[in-house]
N, C-alpha and C positions, 0 to 999 in steps of 0.2 A: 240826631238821626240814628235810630238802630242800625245795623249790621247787615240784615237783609235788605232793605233799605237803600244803603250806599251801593250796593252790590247792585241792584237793579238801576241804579243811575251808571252805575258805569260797570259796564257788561264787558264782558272776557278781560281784567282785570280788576277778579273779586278774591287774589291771596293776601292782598294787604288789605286790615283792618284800620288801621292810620301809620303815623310817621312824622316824628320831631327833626327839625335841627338842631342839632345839641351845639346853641347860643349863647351866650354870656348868662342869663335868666335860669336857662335851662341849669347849667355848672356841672355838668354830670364830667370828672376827671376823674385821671389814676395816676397815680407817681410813678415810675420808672428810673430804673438807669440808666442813661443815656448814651454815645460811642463814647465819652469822652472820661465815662467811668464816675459822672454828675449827678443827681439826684435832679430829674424834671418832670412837669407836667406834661399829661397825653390827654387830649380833647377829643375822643371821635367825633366825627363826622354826622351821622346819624341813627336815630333810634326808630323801628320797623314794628310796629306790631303787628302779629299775624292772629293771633286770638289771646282769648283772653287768658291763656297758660303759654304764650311764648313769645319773645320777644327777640331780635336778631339786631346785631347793633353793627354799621357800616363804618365801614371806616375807605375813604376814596383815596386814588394817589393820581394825578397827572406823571410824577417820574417820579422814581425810586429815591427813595434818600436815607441814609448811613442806621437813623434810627427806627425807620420803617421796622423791620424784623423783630428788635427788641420791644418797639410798642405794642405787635403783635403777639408776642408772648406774656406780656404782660396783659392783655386784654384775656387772653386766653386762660390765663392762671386766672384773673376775676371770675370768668366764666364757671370755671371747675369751682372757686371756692364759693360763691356766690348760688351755685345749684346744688352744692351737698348743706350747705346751712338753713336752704328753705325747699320747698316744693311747690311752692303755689304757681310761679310762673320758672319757666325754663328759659336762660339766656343761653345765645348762639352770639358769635359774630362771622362777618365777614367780610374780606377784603377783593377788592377791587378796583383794579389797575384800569389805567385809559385805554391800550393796547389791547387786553382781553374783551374789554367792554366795545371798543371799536370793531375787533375782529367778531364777534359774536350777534350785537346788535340785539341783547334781549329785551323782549319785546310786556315782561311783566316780572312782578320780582321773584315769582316762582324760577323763573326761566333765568335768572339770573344766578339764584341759588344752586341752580343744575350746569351753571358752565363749568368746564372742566378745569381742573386744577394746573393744569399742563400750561396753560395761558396766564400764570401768576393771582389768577383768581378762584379762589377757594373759600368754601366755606368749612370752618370747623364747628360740628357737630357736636357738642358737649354733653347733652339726653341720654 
């Protein structure tokens, strides 16, 4: 199904083009160091595509936990190094907390992208 297509079956939620769960099949990791100063695995969450030059990779948290920040900087450095080696598609990610997601209640993933940082949920912007 083309792009216009999907968008006309589902009407005021046409910024997403598709979206994976990064599954076992899928294996999309990153290595990190961990709090404990460990070398480990970091599995996002999810992969978002918005067109066919951008892609936003989720990553979820119900509560906070010790390596949350360090994953996120590591995702962020792929970002940065991963969009100066190529151009074809532009990667973003972003994180999102249950708290912000609860208090905000966005209603498409545009509107999710726009909640404010202030609520633990932010998008960084790598473009």
């Amino acid at each position: 199904m083309d792009t216009q297509a999907r968008r006309r079956r589902n009407p005021g939620h046409n910024d997403v083009v598709s979206y994976a769960r990064n599954y076992l099949a899928v294996h999309f990791k990153l290595d990190y160091v961990n709090h404990s100063g460990d070398i480990s695995n970091y599995y996002p969450d999810f992969m978002v595509k918005l067109s066919d030059r951008r892609i936003v990779i989720v990553e979820t948290k119900g509560r906070e936990d010790l390596d949350a920040p360090l994953k996120m900087a590591r995702l962020r450095q792929w970002c940065k190094d991963v969009n100066r080696v190529q151009a074809d598609v532009t990667y973003d990610f972003v994180y999102v907390d249950e708290e912000g997601f609860e208090k905000y209640r966005p209603a498409s993933f545009e509107q999710l992208l726009a909640m404010p940082p202030a609520c633990s949920t932010a998008i960084i912007s790598i473009a």
